[in-house]
HTML snippet that shows the backbone in 3Dmol.js (N, CA, C, O; Angstrom):
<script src="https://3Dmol.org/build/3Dmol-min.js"></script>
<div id="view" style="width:600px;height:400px;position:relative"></div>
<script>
const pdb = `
ATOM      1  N   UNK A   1      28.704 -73.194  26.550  1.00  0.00           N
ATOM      2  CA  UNK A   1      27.553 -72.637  27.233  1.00  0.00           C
ATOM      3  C   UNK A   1      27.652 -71.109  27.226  1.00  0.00           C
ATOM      4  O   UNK A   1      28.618 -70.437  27.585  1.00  0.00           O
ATOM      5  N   UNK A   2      26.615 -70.735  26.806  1.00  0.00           N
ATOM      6  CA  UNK A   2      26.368 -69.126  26.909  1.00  0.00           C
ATOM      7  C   UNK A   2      25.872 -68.333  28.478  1.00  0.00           C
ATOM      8  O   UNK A   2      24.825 -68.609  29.062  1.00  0.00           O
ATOM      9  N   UNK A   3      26.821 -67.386  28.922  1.00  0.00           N
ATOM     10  CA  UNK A   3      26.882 -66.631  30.078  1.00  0.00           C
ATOM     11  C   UNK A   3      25.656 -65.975  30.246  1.00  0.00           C
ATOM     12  O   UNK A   3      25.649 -64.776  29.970  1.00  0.00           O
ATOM     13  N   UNK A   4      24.206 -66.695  30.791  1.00  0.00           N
ATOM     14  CA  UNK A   4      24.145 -65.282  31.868  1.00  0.00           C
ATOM     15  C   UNK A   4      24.234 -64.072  31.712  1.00  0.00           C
ATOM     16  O   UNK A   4      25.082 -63.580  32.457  1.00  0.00           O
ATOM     17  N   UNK A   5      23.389 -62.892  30.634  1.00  0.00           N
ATOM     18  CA  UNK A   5      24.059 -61.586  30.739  1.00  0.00           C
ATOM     19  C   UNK A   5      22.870 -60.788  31.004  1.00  0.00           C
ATOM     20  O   UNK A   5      22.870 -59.574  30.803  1.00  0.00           O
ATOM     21  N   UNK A   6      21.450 -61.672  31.625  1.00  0.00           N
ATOM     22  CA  UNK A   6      20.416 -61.056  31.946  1.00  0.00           C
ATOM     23  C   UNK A   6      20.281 -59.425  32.477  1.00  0.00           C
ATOM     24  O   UNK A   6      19.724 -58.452  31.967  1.00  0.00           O
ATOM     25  N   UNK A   7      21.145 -59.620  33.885  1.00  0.00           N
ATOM     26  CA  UNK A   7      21.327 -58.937  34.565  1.00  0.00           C
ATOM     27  C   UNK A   7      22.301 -57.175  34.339  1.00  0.00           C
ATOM     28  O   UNK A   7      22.390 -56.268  35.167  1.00  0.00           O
ATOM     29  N   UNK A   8      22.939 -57.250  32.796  1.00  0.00           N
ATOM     30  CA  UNK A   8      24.197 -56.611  32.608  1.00  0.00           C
ATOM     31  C   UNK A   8      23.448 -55.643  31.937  1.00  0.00           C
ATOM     32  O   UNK A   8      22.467 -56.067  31.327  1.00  0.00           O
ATOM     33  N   UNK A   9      23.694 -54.339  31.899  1.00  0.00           N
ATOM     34  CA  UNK A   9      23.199 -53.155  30.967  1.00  0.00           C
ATOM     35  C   UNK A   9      24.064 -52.804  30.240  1.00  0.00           C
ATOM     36  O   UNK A   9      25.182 -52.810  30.755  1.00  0.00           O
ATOM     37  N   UNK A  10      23.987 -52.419  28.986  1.00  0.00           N
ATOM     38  CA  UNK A  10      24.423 -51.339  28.272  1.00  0.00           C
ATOM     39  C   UNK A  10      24.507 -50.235  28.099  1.00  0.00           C
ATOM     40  O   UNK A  10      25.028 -49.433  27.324  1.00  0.00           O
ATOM     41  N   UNK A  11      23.926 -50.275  28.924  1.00  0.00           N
ATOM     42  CA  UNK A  11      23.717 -48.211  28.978  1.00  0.00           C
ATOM     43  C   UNK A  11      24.686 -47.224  28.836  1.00  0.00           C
ATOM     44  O   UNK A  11      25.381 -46.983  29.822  1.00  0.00           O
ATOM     45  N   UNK A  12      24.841 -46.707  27.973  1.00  0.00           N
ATOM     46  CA  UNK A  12      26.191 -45.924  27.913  1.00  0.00           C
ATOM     47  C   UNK A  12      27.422 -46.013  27.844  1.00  0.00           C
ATOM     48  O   UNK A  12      28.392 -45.294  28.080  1.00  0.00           O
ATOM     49  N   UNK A  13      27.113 -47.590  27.273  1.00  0.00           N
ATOM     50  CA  UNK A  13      28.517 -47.853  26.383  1.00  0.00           C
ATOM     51  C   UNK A  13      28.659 -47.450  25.313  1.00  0.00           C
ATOM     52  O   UNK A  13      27.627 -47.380  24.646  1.00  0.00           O
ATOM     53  N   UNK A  14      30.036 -46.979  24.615  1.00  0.00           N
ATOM     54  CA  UNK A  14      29.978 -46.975  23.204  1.00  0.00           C
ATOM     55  C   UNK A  14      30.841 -48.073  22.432  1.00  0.00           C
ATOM     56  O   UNK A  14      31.977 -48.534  22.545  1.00  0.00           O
ATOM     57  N   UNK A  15      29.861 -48.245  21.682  1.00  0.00           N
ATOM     58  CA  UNK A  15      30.361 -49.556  20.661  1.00  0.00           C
ATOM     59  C   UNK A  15      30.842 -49.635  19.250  1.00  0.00           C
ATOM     60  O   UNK A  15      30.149 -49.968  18.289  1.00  0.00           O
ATOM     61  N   UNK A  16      32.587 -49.161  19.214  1.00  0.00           N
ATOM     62  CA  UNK A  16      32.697 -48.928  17.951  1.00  0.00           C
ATOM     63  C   UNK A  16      32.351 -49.917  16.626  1.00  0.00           C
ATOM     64  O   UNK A  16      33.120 -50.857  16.829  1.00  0.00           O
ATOM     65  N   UNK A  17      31.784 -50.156  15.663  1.00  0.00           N
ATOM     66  CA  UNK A  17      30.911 -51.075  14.776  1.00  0.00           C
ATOM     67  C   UNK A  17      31.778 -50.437  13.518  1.00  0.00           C
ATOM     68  O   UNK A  17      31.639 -49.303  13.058  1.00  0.00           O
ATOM     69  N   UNK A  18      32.643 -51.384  13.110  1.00  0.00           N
ATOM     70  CA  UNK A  18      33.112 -51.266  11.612  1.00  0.00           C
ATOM     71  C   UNK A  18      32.035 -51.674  10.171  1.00  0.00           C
ATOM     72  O   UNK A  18      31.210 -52.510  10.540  1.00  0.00           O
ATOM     73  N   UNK A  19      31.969 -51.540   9.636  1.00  0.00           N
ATOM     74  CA  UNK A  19      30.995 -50.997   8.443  1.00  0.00           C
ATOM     75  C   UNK A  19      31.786 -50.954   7.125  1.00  0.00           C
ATOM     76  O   UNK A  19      32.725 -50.232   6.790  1.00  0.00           O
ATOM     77  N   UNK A  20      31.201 -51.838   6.538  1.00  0.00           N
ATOM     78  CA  UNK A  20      31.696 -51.484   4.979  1.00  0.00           C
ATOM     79  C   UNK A  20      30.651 -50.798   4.152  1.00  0.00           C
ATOM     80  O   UNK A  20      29.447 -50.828   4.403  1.00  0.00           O
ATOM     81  N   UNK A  21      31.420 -49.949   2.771  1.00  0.00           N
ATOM     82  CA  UNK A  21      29.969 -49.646   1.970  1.00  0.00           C
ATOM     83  C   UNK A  21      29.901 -50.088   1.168  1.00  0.00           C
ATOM     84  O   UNK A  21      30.575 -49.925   0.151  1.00  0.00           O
ATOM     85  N   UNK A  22      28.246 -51.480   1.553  1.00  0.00           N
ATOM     86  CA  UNK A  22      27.543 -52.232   0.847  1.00  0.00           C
ATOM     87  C   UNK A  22      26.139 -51.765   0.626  1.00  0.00           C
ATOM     88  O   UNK A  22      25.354 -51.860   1.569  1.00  0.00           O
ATOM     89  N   UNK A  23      25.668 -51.186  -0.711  1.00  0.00           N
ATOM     90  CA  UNK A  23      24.228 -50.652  -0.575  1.00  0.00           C
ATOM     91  C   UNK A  23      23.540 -51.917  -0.594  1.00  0.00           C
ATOM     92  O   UNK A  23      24.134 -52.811  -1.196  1.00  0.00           O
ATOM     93  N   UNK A  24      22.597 -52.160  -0.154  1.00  0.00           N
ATOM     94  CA  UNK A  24      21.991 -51.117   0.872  1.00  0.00           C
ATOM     95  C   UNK A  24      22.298 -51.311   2.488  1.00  0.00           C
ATOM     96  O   UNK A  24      21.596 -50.748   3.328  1.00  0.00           O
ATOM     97  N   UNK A  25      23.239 -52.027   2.787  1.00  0.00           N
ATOM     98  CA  UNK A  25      23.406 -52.215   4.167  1.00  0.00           C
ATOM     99  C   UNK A  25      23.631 -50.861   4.828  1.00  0.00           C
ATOM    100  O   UNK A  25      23.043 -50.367   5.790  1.00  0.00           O
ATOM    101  N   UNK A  26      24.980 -50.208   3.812  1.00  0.00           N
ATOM    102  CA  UNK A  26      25.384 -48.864   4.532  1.00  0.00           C
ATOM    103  C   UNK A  26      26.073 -48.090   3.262  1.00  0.00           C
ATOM    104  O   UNK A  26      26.828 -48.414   2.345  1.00  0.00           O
ATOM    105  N   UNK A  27      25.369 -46.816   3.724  1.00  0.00           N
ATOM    106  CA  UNK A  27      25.969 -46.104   2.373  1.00  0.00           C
ATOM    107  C   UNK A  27      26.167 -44.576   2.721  1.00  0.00           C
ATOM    108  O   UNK A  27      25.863 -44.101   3.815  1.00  0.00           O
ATOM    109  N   UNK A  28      26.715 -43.850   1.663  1.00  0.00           N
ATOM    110  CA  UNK A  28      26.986 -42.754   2.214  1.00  0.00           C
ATOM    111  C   UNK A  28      25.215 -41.400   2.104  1.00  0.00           C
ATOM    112  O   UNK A  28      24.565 -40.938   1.167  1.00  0.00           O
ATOM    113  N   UNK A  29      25.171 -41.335   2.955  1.00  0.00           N
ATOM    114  CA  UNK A  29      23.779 -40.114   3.146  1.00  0.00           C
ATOM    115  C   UNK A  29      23.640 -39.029   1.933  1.00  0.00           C
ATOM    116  O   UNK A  29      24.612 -38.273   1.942  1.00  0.00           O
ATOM    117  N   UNK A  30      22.775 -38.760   0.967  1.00  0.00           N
ATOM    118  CA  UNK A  30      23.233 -37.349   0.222  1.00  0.00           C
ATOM    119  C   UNK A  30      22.173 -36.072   0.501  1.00  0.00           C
ATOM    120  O   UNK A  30      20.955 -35.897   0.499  1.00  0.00           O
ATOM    121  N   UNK A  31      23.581 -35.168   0.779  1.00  0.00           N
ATOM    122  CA  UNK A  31      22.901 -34.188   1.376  1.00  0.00           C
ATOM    123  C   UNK A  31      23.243 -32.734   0.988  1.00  0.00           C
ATOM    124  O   UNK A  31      24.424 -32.592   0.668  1.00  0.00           O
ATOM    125  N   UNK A  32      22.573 -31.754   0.948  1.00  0.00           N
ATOM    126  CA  UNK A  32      23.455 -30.639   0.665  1.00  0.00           C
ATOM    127  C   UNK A  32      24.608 -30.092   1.117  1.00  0.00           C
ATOM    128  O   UNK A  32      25.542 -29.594   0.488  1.00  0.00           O
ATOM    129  N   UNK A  33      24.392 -30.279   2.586  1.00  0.00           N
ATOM    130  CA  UNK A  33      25.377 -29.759   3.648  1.00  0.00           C
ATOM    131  C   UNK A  33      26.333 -31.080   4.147  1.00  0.00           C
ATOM    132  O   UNK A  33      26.181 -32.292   3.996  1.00  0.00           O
ATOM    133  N   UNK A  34      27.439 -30.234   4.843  1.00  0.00           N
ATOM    134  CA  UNK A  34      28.452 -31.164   4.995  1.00  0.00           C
ATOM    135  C   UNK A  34      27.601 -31.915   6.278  1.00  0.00           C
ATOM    136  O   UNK A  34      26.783 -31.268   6.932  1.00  0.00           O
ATOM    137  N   UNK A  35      27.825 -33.029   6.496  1.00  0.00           N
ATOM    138  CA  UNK A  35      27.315 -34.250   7.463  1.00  0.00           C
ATOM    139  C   UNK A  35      28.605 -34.410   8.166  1.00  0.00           C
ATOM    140  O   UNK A  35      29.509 -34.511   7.337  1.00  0.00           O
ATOM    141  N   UNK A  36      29.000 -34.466   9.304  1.00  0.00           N
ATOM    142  CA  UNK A  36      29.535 -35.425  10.203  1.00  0.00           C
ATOM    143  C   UNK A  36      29.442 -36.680  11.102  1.00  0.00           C
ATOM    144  O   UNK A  36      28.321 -37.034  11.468  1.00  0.00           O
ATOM    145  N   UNK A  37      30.272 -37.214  11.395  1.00  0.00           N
ATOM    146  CA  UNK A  37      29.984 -38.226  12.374  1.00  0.00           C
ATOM    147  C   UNK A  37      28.913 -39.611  11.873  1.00  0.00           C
ATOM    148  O   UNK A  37      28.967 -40.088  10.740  1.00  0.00           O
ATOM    149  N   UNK A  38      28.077 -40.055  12.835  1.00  0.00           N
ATOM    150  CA  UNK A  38      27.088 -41.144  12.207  1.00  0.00           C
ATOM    151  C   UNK A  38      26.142 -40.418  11.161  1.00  0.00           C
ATOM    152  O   UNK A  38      25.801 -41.110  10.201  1.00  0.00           O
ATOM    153  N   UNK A  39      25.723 -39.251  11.214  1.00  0.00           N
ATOM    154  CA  UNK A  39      24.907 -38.461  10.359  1.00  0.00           C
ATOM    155  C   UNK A  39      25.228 -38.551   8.890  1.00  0.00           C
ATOM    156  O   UNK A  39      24.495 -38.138   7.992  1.00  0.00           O
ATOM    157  N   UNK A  40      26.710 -39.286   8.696  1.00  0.00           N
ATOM    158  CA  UNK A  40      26.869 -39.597   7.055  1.00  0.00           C
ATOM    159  C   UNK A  40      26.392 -40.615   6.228  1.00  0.00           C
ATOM    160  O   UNK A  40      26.382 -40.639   4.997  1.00  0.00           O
ATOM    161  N   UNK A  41      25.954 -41.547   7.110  1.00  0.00           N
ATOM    162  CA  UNK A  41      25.885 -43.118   7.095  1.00  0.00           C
ATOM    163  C   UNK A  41      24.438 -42.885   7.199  1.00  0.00           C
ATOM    164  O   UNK A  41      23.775 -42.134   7.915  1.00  0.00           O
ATOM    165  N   UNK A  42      24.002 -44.091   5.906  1.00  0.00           N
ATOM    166  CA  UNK A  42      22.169 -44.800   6.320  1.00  0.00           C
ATOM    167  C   UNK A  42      22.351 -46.362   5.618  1.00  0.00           C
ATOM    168  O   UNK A  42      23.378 -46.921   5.233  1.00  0.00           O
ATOM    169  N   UNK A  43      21.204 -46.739   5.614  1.00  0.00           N
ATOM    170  CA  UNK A  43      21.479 -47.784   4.940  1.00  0.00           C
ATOM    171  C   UNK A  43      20.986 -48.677   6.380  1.00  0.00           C
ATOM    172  O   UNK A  43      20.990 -48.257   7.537  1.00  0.00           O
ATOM    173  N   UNK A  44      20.443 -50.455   5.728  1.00  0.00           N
ATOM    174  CA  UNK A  44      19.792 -50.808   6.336  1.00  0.00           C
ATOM    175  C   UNK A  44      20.301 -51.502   7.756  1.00  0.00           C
ATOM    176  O   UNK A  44      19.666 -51.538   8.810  1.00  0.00           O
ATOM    177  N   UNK A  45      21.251 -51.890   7.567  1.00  0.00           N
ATOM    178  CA  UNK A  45      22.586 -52.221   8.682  1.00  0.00           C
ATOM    179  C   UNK A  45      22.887 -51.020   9.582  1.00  0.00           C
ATOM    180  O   UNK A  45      23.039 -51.266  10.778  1.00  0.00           O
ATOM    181  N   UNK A  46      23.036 -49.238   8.996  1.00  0.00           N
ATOM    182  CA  UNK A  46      22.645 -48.530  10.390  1.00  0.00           C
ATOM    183  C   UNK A  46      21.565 -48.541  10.816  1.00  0.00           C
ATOM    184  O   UNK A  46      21.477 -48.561  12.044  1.00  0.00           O
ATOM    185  N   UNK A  47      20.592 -48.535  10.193  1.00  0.00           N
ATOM    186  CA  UNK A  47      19.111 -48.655  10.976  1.00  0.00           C
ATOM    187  C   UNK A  47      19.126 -49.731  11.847  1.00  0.00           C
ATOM    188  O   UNK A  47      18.432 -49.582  12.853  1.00  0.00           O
ATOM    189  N   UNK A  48      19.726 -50.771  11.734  1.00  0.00           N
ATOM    190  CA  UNK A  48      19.253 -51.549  12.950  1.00  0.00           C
ATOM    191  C   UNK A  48      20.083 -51.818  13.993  1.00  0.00           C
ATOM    192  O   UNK A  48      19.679 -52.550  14.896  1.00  0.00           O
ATOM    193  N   UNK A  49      21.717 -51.116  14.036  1.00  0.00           N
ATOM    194  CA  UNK A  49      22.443 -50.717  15.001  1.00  0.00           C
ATOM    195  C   UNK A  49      21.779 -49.466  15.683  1.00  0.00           C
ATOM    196  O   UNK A  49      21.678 -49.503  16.909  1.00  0.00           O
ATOM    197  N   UNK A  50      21.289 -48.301  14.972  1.00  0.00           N
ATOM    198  CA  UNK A  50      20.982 -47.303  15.614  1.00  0.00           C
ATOM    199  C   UNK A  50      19.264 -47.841  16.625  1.00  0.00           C
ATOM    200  O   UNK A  50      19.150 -47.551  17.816  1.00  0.00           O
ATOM    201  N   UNK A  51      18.316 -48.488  15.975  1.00  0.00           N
ATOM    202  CA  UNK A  51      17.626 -49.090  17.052  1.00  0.00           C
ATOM    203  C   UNK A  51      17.980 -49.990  18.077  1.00  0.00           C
ATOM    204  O   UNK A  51      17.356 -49.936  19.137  1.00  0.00           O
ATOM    205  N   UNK A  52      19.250 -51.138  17.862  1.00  0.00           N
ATOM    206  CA  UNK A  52      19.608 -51.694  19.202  1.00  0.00           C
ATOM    207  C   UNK A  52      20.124 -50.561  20.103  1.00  0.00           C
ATOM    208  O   UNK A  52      19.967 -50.554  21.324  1.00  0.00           O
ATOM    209  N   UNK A  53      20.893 -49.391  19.248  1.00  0.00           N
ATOM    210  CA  UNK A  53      21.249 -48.825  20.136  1.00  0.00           C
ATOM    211  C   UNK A  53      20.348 -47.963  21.233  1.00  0.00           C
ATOM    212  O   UNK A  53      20.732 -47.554  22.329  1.00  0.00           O
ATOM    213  N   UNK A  54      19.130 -47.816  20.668  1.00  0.00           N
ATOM    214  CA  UNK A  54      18.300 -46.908  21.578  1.00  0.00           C
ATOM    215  C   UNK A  54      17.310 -47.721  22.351  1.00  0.00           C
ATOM    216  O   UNK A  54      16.848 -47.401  23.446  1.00  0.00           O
ATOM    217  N   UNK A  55      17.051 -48.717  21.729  1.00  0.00           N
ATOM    218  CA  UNK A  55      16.443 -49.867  22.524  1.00  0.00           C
ATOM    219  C   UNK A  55      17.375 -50.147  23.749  1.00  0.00           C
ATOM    220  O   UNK A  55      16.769 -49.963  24.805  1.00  0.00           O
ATOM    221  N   UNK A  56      18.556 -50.503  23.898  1.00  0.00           N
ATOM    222  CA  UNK A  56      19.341 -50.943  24.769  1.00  0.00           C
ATOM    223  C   UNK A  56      20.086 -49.768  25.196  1.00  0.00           C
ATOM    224  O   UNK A  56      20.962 -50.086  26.000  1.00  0.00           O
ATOM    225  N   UNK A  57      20.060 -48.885  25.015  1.00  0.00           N
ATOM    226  CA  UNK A  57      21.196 -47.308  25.882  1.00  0.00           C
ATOM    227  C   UNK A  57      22.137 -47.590  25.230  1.00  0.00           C
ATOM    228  O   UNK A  57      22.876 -46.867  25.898  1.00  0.00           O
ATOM    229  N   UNK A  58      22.946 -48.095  24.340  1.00  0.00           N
ATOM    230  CA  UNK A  58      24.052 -47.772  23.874  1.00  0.00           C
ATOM    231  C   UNK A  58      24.324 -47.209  22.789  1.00  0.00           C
ATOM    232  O   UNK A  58      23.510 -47.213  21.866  1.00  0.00           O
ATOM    233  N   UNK A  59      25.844 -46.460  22.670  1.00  0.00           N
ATOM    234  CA  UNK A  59      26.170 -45.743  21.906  1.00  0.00           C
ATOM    235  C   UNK A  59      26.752 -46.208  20.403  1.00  0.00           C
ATOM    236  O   UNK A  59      27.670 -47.000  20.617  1.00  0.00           O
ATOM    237  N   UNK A  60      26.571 -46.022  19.027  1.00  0.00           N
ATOM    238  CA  UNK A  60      27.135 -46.049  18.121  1.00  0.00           C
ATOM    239  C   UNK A  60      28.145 -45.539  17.416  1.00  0.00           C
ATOM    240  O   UNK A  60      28.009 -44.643  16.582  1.00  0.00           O
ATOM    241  N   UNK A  61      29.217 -46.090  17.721  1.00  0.00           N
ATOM    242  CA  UNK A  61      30.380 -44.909  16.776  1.00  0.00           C
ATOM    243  C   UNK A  61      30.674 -45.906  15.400  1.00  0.00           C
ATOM    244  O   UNK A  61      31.207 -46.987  15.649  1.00  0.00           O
ATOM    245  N   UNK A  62      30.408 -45.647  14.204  1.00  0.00           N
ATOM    246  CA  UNK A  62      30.467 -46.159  12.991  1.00  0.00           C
ATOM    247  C   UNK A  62      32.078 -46.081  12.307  1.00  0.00           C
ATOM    248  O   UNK A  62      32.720 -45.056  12.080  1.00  0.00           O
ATOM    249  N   UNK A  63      32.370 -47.086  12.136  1.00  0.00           N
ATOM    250  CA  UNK A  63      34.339 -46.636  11.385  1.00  0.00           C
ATOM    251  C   UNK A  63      34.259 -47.587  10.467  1.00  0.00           C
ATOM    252  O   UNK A  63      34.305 -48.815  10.541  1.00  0.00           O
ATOM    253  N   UNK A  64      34.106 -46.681   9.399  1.00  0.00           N
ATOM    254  CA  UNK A  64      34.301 -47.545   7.526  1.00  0.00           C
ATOM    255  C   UNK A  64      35.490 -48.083   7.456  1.00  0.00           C
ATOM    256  O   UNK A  64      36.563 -47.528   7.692  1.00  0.00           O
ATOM    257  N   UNK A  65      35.246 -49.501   7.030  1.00  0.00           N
ATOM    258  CA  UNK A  65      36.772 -50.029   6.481  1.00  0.00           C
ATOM    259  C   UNK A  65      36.148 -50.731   5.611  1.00  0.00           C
ATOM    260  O   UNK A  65      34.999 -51.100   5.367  1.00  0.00           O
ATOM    261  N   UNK A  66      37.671 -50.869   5.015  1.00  0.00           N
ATOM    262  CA  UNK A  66      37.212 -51.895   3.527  1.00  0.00           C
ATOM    263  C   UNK A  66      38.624 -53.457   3.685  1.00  0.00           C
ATOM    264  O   UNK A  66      39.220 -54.224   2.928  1.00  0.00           O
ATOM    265  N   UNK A  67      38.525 -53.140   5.274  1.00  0.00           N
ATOM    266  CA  UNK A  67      39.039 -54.638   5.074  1.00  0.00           C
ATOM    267  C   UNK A  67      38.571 -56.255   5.170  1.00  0.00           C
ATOM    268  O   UNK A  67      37.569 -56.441   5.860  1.00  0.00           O
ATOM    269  N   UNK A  68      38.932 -56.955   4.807  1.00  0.00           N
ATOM    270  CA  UNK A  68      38.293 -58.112   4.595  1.00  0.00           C
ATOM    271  C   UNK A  68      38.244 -58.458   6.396  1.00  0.00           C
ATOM    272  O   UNK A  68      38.976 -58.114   7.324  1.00  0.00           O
ATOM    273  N   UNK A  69      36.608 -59.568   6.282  1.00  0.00           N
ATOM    274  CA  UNK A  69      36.636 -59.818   8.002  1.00  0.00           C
ATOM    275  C   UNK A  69      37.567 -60.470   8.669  1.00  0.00           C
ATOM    276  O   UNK A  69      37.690 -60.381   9.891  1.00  0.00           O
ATOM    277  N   UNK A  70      38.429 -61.306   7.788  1.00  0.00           N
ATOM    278  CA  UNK A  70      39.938 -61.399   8.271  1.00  0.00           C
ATOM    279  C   UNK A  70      40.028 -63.012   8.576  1.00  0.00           C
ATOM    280  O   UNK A  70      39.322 -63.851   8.016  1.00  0.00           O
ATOM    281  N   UNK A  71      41.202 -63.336   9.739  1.00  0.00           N
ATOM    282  CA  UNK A  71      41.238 -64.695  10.149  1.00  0.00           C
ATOM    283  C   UNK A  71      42.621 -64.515  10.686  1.00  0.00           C
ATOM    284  O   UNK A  71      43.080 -63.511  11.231  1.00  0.00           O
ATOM    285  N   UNK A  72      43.360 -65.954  10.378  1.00  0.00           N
ATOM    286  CA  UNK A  72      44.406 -66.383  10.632  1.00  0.00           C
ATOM    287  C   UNK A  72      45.627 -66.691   9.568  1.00  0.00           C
ATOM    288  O   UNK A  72      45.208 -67.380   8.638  1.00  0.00           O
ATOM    289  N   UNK A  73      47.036 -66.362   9.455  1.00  0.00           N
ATOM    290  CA  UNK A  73      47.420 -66.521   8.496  1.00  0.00           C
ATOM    291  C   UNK A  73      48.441 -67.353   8.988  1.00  0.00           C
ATOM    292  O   UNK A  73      49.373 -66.812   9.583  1.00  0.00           O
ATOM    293  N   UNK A  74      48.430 -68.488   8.856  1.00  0.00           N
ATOM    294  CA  UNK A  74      49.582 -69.576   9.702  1.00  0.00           C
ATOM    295  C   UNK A  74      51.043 -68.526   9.289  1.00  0.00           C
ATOM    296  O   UNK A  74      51.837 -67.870   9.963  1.00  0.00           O
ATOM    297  N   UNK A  75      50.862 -68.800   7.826  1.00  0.00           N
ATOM    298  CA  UNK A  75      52.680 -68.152   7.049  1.00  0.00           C
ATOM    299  C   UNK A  75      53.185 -67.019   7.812  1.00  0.00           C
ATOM    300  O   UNK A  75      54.375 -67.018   8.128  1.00  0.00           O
ATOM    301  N   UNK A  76      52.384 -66.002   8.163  1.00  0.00           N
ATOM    302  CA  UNK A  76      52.513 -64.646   8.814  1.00  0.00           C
ATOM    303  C   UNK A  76      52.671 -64.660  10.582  1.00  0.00           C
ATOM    304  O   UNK A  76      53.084 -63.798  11.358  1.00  0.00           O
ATOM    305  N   UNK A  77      51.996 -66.439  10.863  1.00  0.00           N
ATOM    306  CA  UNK A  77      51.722 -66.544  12.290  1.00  0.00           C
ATOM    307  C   UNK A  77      50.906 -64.735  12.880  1.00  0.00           C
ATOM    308  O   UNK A  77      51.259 -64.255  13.957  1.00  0.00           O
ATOM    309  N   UNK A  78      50.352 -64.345  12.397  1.00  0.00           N
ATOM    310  CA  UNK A  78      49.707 -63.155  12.745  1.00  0.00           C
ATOM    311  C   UNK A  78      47.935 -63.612  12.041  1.00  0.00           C
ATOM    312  O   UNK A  78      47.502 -64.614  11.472  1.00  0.00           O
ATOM    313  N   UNK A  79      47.206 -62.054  12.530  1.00  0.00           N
ATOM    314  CA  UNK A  79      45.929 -62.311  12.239  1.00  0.00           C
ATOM    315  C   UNK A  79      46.050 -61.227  10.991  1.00  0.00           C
ATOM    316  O   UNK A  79      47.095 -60.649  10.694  1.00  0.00           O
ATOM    317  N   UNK A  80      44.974 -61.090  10.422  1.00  0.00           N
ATOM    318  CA  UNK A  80      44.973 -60.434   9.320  1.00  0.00           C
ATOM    319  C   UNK A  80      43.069 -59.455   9.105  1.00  0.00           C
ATOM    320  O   UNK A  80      42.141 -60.044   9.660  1.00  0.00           O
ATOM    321  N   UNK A  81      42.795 -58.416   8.518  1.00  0.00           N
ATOM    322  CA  UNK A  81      41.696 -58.027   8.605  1.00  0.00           C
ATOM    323  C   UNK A  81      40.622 -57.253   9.586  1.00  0.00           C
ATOM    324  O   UNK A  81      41.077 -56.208  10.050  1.00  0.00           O
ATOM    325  N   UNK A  82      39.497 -57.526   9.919  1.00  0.00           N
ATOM    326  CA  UNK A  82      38.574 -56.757  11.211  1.00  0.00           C
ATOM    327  C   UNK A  82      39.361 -57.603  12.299  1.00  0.00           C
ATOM    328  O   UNK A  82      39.713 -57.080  13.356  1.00  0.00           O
ATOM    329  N   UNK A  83      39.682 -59.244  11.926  1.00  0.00           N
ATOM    330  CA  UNK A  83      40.355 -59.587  13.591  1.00  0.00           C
ATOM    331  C   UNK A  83      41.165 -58.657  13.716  1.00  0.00           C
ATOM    332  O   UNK A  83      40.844 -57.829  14.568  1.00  0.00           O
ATOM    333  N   UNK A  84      42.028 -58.495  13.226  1.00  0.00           N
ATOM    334  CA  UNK A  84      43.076 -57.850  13.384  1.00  0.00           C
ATOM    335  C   UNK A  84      42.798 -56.557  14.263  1.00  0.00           C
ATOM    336  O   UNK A  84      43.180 -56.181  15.371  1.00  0.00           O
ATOM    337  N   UNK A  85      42.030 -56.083  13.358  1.00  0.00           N
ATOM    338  CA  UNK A  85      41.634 -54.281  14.138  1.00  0.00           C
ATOM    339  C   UNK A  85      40.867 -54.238  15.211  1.00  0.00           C
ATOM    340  O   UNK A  85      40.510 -53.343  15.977  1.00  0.00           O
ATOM    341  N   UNK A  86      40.627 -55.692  15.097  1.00  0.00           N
ATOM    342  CA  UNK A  86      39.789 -55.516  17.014  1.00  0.00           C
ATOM    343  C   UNK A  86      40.967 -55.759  18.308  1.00  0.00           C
ATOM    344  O   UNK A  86      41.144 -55.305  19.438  1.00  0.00           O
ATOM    345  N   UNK A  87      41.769 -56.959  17.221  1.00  0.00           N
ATOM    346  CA  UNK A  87      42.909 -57.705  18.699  1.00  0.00           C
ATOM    347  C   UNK A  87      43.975 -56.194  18.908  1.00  0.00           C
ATOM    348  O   UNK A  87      44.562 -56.015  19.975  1.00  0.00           O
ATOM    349  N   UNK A  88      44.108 -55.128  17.653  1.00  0.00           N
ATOM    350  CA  UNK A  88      44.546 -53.970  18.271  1.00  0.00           C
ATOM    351  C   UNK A  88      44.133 -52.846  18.926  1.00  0.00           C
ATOM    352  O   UNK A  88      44.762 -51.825  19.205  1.00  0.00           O
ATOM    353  N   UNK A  89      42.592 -53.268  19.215  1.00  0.00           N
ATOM    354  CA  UNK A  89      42.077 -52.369  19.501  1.00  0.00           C
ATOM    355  C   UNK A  89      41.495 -51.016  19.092  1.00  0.00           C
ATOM    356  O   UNK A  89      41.137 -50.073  19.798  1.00  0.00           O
ATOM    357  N   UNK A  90      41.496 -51.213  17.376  1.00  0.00           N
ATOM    358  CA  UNK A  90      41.198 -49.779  16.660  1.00  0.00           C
ATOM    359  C   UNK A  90      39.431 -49.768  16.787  1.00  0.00           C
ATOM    360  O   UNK A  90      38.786 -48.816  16.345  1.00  0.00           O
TER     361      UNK A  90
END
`;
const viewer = $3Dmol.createViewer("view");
viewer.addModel(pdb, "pdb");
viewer.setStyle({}, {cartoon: {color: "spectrum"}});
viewer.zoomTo();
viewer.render();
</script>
């Protein structure tokens, strides 16, 4: 059963969102000048984080990886991939 989160805001959370570059989901911006931060990134996968994000108050921080979305590796008894970088918290 799914919680109940009617009541809960987002407002001013930030939500770090790992991202690979897949055109056209997300790609790198070309520009003359140097870009920082989310300003490097477009592609159709930021467009629709950057509208939940303004629709709902929350914040986007974008972090490229190119690791696989991951799982379980019995042999390693460890996780491997995005699980991984979430259960550490990156």
């Amino acid at each position: 059963m799914v919680p109940d989160m009617s009541g809960v805001s987002m407002k001013n959370y930030t939500f770090t969102i790992l991202v690979e570059m897949v055109e056209p989901f997300t790609y790198l911006k070309e520009s003359a000048t140097s870009l920082e931060g989310n300003d490097r990134y477009e592609g159709f996968a930021i467009d629709l984080f950057e509208k939940l994000a303004d629709d709902l108050g929350f914040i986007c921080d974008f972090k490229v990886t190119n690791l696989s979305y991951g799982g379980w590796k019995d042999s390693i008894n460890q996780s491997y991939g995005v699980v991984r970088e979430i259960e550490q918290g990156r």
